[in-house]
C-alpha positions, 0 to 999 in steps of 0.5 A: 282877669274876671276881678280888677280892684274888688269891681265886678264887670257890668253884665251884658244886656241880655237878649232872649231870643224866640226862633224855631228855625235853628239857622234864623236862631244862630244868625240872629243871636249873632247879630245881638251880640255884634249889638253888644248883647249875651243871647239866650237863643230858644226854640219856642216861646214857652221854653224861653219864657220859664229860663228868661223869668229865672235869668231875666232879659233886656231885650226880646227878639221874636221870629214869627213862624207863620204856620204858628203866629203868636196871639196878640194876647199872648204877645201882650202877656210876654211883654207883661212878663218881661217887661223888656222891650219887643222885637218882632221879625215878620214876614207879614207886615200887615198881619204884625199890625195887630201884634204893635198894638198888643206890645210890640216895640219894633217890627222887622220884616224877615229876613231881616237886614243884620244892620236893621236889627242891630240898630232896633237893638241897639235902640230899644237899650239906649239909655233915655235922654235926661234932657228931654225926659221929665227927671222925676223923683224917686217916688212921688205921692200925690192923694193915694196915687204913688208913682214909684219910679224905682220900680217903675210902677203906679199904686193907687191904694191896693191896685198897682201896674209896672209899666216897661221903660218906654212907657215910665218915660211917656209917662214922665214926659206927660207928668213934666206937662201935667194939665197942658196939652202937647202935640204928637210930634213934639212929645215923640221928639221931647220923650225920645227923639228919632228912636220912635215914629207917631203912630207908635205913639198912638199905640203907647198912648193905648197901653197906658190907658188900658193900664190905668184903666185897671187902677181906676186912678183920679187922674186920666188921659186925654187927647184932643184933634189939633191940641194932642195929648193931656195927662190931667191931674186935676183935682190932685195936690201934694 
């Protein structure tokens, strides 16, 4: 029965899936759905990019074509788009740095071991740890700065930017802790514990102040050797 009681079954995590390889493209779809996931498997990235902006994703999984590596700003652009967390299978390790640092969520080498992608999976779709991430309220005003956790977007007068899941949660860890400075390691830990390293961090700390840099918001972020991280709302009441 597809109906029990009048209630709907929750839809599946949906995961797009960008392979040119059709062999790579059917493994790894499988491997999403021993994940729990739906996939939406596609051969290249424009193709995927117009039915998963119909259909919507959770997660995306990348398999790079070393003859056709994506740009870093086109990487950048997918995760703007999707705002789903990004996978990427890589032969290349070193060359997949600079795909990190335009939006890359996890890196994978390829081929990839079916376990390893069904944990990064499998990660990236846990559900954040109420008790070490900020419980912020639904929408915050702070002098013109609105933090819309519904939408998971910051609007400081006509300018706004939405933000991915992992960094809604940097960033209500760093409002949990506004003024006060925290070191790399225990933010990782309190904002999501063994599921992402330091140097990730570092990267995710990158995209937040390139986002607030297009707002030109009153409040900034900063960091500091030996103290770490600062979300300073100084000047900013109620």
């Amino acid at each position: 029965m597809a109906w029990v009681m009048g209630i709907e079954p929750a839809r599946r995590p949906r995961a797009l899936i960008v392979e040119a390889d059709s062999d790579y493209r059917s493994v790894i779809a499988h491997t999403a759905e021993l994940a729990g996931c739906e996939p939406l498997a596609r051969p290249d990235l424009a193709t995927a990019l117009t039915e998963a902006d119909e259909q919507g994703c959770d997660v995306v999984i990348l398999g790079v074509d070393p003859t056709d590596r994506p740009s870093p700003t086109t990487l950048a652009q997918l995760r703007d788009a999707m705002q789903a967390p990004v996978i990427l299978l890589d032969e290349s390790y070193e060359e997949a740095r600079a795909s990190f640092e335009a939006g890359v969520d996890q890196i994978l080498p390829k081929p990839f071991v079916p376990g390893a992608l069904v944990g990064a999976i499998r990660s990236e779709l846990r559900t954040a740890n109420p008790a070490s991430v900020f419980s912020l309220a639904r929408r915050i005003e702070l002098e013109g700065v609105t933090f819309d956790a519904v939408r998971r977007r910051i609007i400081v007068g006509e300018r706004s930017v939405a933000l991915t899941r992992r960094e809604w949660e940097l960033l209500t860890f760093l409002l949990s802790r506004a003024n006060q400075y925290t070191r790399a390691e225990d933010l990782v830990a309190g904002a999501w514990g063994d599921d992402v390293s330091v140097e990730q961090l570092r990267s995710y700390i990158t995209r937040l102040r390139r986002k607030f840099k297009a707002l030109a918001p009153p409040f900034c972020l900063l960091s500091q050797p030996g103290f770490g991280y600062c979300l300073s709302l100084e000047g900013l009441t109620a």
